[in-house]
Backbone bond lengths (Angstrom), bond angles and torsions (degrees), N, CA, C in turn:
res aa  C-N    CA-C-N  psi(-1)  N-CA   C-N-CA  omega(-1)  CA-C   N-CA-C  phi
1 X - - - 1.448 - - 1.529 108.01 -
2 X 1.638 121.79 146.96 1.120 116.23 166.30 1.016 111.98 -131.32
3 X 1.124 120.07 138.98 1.759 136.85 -167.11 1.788 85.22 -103.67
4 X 1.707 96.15 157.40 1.139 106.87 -173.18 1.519 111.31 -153.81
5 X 1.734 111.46 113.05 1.892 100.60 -160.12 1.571 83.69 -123.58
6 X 1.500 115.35 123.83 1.344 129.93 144.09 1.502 100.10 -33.58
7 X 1.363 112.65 164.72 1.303 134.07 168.06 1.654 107.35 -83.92
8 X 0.973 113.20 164.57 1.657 112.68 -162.88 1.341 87.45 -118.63
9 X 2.021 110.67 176.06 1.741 108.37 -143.95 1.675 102.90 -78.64
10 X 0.855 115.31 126.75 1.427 140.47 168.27 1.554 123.46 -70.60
11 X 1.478 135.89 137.02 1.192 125.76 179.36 1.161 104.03 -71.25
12 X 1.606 113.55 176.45 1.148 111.45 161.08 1.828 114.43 -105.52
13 X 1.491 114.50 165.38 1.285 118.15 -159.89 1.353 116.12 161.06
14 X 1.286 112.08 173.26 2.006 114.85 -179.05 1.893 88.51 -141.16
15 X 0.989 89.87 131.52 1.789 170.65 49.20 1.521 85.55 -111.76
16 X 1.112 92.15 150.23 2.301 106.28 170.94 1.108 80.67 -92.06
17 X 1.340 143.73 -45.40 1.503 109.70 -161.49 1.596 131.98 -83.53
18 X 1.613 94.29 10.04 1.656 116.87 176.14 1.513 113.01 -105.51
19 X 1.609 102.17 0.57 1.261 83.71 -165.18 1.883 116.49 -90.66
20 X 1.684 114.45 130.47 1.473 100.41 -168.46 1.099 121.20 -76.36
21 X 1.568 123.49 -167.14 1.390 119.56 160.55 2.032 117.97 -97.52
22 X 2.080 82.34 146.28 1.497 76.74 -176.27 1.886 119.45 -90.51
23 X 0.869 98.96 -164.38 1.549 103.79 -177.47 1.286 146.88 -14.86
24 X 1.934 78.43 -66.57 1.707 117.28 145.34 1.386 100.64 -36.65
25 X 1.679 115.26 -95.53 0.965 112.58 -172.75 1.079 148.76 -25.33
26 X 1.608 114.14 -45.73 1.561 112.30 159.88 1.619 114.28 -59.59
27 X 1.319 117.95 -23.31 1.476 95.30 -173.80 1.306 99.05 -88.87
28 X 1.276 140.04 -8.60 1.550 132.18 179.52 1.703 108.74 -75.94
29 X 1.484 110.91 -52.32 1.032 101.94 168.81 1.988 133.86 -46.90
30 X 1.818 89.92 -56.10 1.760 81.95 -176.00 1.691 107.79 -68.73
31 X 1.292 131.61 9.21 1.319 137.91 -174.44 1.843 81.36 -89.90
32 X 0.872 113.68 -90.95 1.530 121.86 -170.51 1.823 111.78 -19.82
33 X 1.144 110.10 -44.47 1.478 130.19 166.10 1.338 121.55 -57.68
34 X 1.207 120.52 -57.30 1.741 143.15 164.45 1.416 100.52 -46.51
35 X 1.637 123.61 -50.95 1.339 115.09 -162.69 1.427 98.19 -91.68
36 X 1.441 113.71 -13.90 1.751 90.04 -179.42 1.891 106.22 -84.98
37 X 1.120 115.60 -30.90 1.189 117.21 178.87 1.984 119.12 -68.48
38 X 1.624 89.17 -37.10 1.494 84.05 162.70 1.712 131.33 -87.18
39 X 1.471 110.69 5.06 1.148 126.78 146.54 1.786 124.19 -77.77
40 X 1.250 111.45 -8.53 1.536 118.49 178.55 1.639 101.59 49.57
41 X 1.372 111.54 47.81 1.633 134.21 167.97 1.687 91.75 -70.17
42 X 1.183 119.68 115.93 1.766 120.64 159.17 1.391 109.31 -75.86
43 X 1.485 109.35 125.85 1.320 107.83 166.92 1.864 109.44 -140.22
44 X 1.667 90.53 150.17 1.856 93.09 -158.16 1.377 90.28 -78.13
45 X 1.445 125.16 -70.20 0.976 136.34 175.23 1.686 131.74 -132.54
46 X 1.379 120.24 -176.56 1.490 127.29 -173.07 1.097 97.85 -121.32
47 X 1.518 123.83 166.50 1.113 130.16 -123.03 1.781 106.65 168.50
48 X 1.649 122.99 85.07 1.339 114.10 -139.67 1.520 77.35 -146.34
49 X 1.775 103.79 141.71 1.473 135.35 149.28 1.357 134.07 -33.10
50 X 1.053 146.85 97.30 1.279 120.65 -138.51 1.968 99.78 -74.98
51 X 1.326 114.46 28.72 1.957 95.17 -163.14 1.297 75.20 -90.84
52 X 1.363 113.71 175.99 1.553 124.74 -174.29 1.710 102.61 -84.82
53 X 1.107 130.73 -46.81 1.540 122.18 178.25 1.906 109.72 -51.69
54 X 1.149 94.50 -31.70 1.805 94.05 166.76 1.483 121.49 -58.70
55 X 1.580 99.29 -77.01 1.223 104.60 144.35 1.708 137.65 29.92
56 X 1.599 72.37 -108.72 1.660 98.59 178.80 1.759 115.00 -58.04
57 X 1.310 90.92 -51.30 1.798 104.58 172.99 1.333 110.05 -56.33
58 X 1.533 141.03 -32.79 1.296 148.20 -158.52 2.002 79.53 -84.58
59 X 1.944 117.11 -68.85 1.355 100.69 -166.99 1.517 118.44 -66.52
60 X 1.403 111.87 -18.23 1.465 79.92 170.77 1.185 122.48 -92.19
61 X 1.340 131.04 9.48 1.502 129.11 172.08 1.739 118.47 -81.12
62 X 1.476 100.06 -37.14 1.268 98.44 169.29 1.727 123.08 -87.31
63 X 0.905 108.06 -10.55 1.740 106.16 -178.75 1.385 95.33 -41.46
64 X 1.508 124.69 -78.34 1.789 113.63 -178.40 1.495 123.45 -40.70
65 X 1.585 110.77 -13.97 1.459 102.76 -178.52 1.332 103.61 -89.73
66 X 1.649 136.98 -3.99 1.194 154.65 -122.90 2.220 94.28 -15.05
67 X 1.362 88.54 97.76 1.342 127.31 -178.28 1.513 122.74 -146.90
68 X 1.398 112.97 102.30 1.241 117.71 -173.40 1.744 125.55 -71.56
69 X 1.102 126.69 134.32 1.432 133.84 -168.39 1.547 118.59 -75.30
70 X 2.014 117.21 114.48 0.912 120.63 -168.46 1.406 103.41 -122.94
71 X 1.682 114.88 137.63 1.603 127.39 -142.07 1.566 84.75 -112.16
72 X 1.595 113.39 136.23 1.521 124.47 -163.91 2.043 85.44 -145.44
73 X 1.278 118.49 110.17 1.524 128.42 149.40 1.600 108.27 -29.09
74 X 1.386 97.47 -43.49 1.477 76.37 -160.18 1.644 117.38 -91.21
75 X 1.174 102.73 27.16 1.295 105.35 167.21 1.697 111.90 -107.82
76 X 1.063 116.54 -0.72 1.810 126.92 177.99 1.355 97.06 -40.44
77 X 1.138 120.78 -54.07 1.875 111.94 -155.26 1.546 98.28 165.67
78 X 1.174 124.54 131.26 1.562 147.58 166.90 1.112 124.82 89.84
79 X 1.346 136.15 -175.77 1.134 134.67 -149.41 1.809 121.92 -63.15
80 X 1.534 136.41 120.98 1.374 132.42 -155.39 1.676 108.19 -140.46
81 X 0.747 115.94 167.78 2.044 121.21 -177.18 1.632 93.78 -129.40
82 X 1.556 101.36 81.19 1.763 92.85 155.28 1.471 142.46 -15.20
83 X 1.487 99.81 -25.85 1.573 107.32 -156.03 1.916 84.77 -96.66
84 X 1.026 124.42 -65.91 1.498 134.38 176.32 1.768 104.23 -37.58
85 X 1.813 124.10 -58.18 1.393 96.37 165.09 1.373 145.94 -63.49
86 X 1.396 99.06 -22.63 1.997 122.06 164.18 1.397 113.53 -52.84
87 X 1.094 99.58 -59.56 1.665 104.05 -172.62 1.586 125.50 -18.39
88 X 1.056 96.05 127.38 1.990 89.26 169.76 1.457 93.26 71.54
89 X 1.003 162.10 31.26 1.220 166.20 166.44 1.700 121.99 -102.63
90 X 1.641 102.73 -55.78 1.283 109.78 179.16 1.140 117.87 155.11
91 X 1.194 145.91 172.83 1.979 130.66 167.49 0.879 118.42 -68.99
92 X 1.184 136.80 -34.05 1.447 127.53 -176.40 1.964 106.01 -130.03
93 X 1.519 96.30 99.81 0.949 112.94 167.18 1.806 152.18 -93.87
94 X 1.287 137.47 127.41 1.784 115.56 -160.28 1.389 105.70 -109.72
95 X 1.272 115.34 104.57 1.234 96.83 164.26 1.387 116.21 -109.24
96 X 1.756 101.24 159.75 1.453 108.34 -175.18 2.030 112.21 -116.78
97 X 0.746 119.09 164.71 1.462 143.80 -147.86 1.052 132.38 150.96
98 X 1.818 109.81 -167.13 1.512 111.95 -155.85 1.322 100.70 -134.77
99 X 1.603 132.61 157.88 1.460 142.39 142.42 1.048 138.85 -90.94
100 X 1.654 113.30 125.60 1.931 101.25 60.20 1.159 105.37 -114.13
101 X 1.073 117.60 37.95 1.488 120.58 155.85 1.671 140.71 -58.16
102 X 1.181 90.46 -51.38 1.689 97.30 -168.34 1.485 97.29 -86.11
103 X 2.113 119.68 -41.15 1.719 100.90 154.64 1.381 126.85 -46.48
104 X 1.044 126.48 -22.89 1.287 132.73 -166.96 1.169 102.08 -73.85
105 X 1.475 106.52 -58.04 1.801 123.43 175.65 1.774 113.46 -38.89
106 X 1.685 87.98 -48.64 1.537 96.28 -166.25 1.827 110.40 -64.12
107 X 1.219 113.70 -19.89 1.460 126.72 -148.60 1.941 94.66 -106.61
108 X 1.178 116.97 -15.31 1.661 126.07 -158.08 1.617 83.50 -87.15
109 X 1.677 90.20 -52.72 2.053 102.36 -152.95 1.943 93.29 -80.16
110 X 1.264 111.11 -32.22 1.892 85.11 -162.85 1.829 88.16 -125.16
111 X 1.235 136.59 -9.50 1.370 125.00 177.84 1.291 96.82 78.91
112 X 1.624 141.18 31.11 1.085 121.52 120.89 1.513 158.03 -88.91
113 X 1.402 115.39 171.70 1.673 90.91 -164.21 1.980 97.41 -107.16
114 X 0.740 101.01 128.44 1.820 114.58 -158.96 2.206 96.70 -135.50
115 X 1.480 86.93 134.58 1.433 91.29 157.86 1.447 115.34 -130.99
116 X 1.633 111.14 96.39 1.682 107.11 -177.40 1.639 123.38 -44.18
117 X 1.004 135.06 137.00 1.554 126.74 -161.18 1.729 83.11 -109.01
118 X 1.510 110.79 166.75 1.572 99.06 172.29 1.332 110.42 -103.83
119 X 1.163 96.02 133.15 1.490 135.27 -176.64 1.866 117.57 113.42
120 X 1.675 94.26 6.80 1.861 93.25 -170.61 1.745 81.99 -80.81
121 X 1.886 76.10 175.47 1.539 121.20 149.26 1.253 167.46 -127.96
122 X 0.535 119.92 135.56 2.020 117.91 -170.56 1.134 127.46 -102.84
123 X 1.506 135.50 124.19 1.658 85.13 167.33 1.815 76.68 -143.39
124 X 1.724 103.15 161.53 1.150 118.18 -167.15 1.600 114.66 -128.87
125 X 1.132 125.25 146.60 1.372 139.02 168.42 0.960 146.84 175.78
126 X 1.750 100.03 125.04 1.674 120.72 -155.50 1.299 95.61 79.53
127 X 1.557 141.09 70.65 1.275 141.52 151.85 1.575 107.93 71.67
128 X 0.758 109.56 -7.47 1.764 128.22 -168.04 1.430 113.32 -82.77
129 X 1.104 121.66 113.56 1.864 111.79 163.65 1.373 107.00 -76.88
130 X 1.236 126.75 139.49 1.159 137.39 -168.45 1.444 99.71 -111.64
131 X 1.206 109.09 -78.71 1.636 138.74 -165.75 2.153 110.68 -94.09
132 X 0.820 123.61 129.03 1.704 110.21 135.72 1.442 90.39 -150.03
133 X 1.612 95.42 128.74 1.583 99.19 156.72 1.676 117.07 -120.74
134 X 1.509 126.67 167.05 1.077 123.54 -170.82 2.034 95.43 -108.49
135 X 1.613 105.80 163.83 1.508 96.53 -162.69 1.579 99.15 -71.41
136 X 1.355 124.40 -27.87 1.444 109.87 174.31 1.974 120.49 -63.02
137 X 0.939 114.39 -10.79 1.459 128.10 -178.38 1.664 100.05 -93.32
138 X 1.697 133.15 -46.08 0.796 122.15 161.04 1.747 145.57 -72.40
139 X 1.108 94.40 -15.01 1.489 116.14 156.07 1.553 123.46 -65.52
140 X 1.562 111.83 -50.80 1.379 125.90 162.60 1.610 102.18 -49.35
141 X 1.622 141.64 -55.97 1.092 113.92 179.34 1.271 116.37 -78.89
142 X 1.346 135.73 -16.97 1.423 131.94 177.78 1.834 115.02 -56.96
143 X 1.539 99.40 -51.57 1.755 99.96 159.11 1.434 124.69 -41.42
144 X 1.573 89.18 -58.56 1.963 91.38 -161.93 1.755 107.82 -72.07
145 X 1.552 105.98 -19.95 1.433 89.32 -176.23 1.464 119.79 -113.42
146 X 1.204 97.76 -7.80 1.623 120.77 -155.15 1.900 100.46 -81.02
Protein backbone atom coordinates (compact mmCIF):
# COMPACT_ATOMS: atom_id res chain seq x y z
CA UNK A 1 0.00 0.00 0.00
CA UNK A 2 1.06 3.53 -0.51
CA UNK A 3 -0.05 6.28 1.49
CA UNK A 4 0.36 9.59 0.04
CA UNK A 5 0.64 13.13 2.23
CA UNK A 6 0.74 16.46 0.34
CA UNK A 7 3.02 18.77 2.05
CA UNK A 8 1.23 20.88 4.61
CA UNK A 9 0.65 24.93 4.19
CA UNK A 10 3.78 26.45 3.28
CA UNK A 11 4.77 30.20 3.37
CA UNK A 12 5.05 32.01 0.68
CA UNK A 13 8.58 33.15 -0.71
CA UNK A 14 11.58 32.54 -3.38
CA UNK A 15 13.53 29.95 -3.53
CA UNK A 16 10.10 27.64 -3.46
CA UNK A 17 12.25 25.12 -2.64
CA UNK A 18 13.22 26.83 0.78
CA UNK A 19 10.18 27.75 1.46
CA UNK A 20 8.99 26.18 5.13
CA UNK A 21 5.90 25.34 6.66
CA UNK A 22 3.85 27.78 8.65
CA UNK A 23 2.05 27.24 11.83
CA UNK A 24 -0.89 25.87 10.24
CA UNK A 25 1.24 23.76 8.65
CA UNK A 26 3.02 22.25 11.34
CA UNK A 27 -0.14 21.50 13.01
CA UNK A 28 -1.61 19.82 9.85
CA UNK A 29 1.20 17.84 9.39
CA UNK A 30 1.81 16.35 13.10
CA UNK A 31 -2.18 15.90 12.96
CA UNK A 32 -1.80 13.72 9.83
CA UNK A 33 0.89 11.66 11.81
CA UNK A 34 -1.19 11.40 15.14
CA UNK A 35 -4.08 10.11 13.02
CA UNK A 36 -2.13 7.63 11.17
CA UNK A 37 -0.58 6.22 14.24
CA UNK A 38 -3.78 6.47 16.11
CA UNK A 39 -5.27 4.54 13.37
CA UNK A 40 -2.43 1.78 13.92
CA UNK A 41 -1.80 2.46 9.92
CA UNK A 42 1.67 0.25 9.44
CA UNK A 43 4.08 2.04 7.70
CA UNK A 44 7.68 0.64 6.46
CA UNK A 45 8.98 3.72 5.61
CA UNK A 46 8.87 7.66 4.51
CA UNK A 47 9.71 8.86 1.62
CA UNK A 48 10.06 12.89 1.23
CA UNK A 49 10.70 15.70 -1.54
CA UNK A 50 13.69 17.06 -1.03
CA UNK A 51 11.98 21.08 -0.84
CA UNK A 52 12.01 21.90 2.78
CA UNK A 53 8.06 22.27 3.30
CA UNK A 54 8.13 18.45 2.30
CA UNK A 55 10.61 17.87 4.40
CA UNK A 56 9.48 19.27 7.43
CA UNK A 57 5.85 17.91 6.81
CA UNK A 58 7.34 14.31 6.09
CA UNK A 59 9.26 14.82 10.00
CA UNK A 60 6.56 15.85 11.62
CA UNK A 61 4.23 13.27 10.38
CA UNK A 62 6.35 10.53 11.13
CA UNK A 63 7.75 11.35 14.60
CA UNK A 64 4.53 9.26 16.04
CA UNK A 65 5.37 6.59 13.58
CA UNK A 66 8.99 6.92 15.04
CA UNK A 67 10.10 6.50 11.32
CA UNK A 68 12.97 8.20 10.04
CA UNK A 69 12.81 10.55 6.86
CA UNK A 70 14.22 9.32 3.49
CA UNK A 71 14.88 12.11 0.65
CA UNK A 72 13.87 10.70 -3.03
CA UNK A 73 14.53 13.52 -6.22
CA UNK A 74 11.92 12.22 -7.61
CA UNK A 75 9.48 13.58 -5.67
CA UNK A 76 10.84 17.46 -6.24
CA UNK A 77 8.14 18.32 -8.77
CA UNK A 78 6.58 16.55 -11.96
CA UNK A 79 5.42 13.74 -13.28
CA UNK A 80 6.42 10.20 -10.91
CA UNK A 81 5.08 6.31 -10.60
CA UNK A 82 4.48 5.80 -6.86
CA UNK A 83 5.08 2.24 -7.26
CA UNK A 84 8.91 2.75 -8.70
CA UNK A 85 9.62 5.30 -5.58
CA UNK A 86 8.14 2.60 -2.98
CA UNK A 87 9.85 -0.14 -4.19
CA UNK A 88 12.32 -2.00 -2.07
CA UNK A 89 11.17 -0.02 0.78
CA UNK A 90 8.45 -2.13 2.32
CA UNK A 91 4.47 -2.65 1.97
CA UNK A 92 3.24 0.04 3.24
CA UNK A 93 4.85 2.98 2.19
CA UNK A 94 4.35 7.29 2.79
CA UNK A 95 5.32 9.34 0.56
CA UNK A 96 5.35 13.03 0.80
CA UNK A 97 5.19 15.77 -1.92
CA UNK A 98 3.51 18.31 -3.84
CA UNK A 99 0.59 19.10 -6.55
CA UNK A 100 -0.54 18.28 -9.15
CA UNK A 101 1.50 15.77 -8.63
CA UNK A 102 0.49 13.31 -6.19
CA UNK A 103 -3.40 13.95 -7.93
CA UNK A 104 -1.82 13.18 -10.86
CA UNK A 105 -0.21 10.14 -9.18
CA UNK A 106 -3.54 9.29 -7.70
CA UNK A 107 -5.43 9.48 -11.14
CA UNK A 108 -2.36 7.50 -13.36
CA UNK A 109 -2.48 4.40 -10.66
CA UNK A 110 -6.46 4.02 -9.88
CA UNK A 111 -8.31 6.46 -12.62
CA UNK A 112 -9.47 8.67 -10.11
CA UNK A 113 -10.08 12.27 -10.30
CA UNK A 114 -8.81 13.63 -6.75
CA UNK A 115 -7.53 17.10 -5.76
CA UNK A 116 -4.94 16.58 -2.79
CA UNK A 117 -5.59 19.64 -0.48
CA UNK A 118 -2.33 20.44 1.60
CA UNK A 119 -1.97 18.51 4.31
CA UNK A 120 -4.55 15.59 2.81
CA UNK A 121 -4.21 11.98 2.17
CA UNK A 122 -4.36 9.16 0.01
CA UNK A 123 -3.25 6.09 0.08
CA UNK A 124 -3.58 3.48 -2.73
CA UNK A 125 -3.41 -0.24 -3.46
CA UNK A 126 -3.52 -2.37 -6.39
CA UNK A 127 -4.90 0.56 -8.56
CA UNK A 128 -7.42 1.08 -5.88
CA UNK A 129 -8.12 4.32 -3.87
CA UNK A 130 -8.49 3.26 -0.59
CA UNK A 131 -8.18 6.35 1.58
CA UNK A 132 -8.27 10.35 0.77
CA UNK A 133 -8.63 12.39 3.66
CA UNK A 134 -8.64 16.21 3.89
CA UNK A 135 -6.33 17.81 6.93
CA UNK A 136 -9.52 18.87 8.72
CA UNK A 137 -10.84 15.14 8.65
CA UNK A 138 -7.41 14.10 9.75
CA UNK A 139 -7.10 16.19 12.62
CA UNK A 140 -10.69 15.13 13.65
CA UNK A 141 -9.16 11.59 14.01
CA UNK A 142 -5.95 12.66 15.62
CA UNK A 143 -8.23 14.30 18.59
CA UNK A 144 -10.73 11.58 18.94
CA UNK A 145 -8.20 8.86 18.92
CA UNK A 146 -4.94 10.19 19.48
Amino acid sequence: MIWLLRHAEAADGEPDAERPLTEKGQRQARAAGRALAALEVRIDACVSSPKVRAVQTAELACEPLGLEVQVDDRLAGGQFDPGEVADRRGEHVLLVGHDPDFSMAVHNVTGAQVRMKKGGLAAIDKGELLVLLRPRELTAVAKAYG
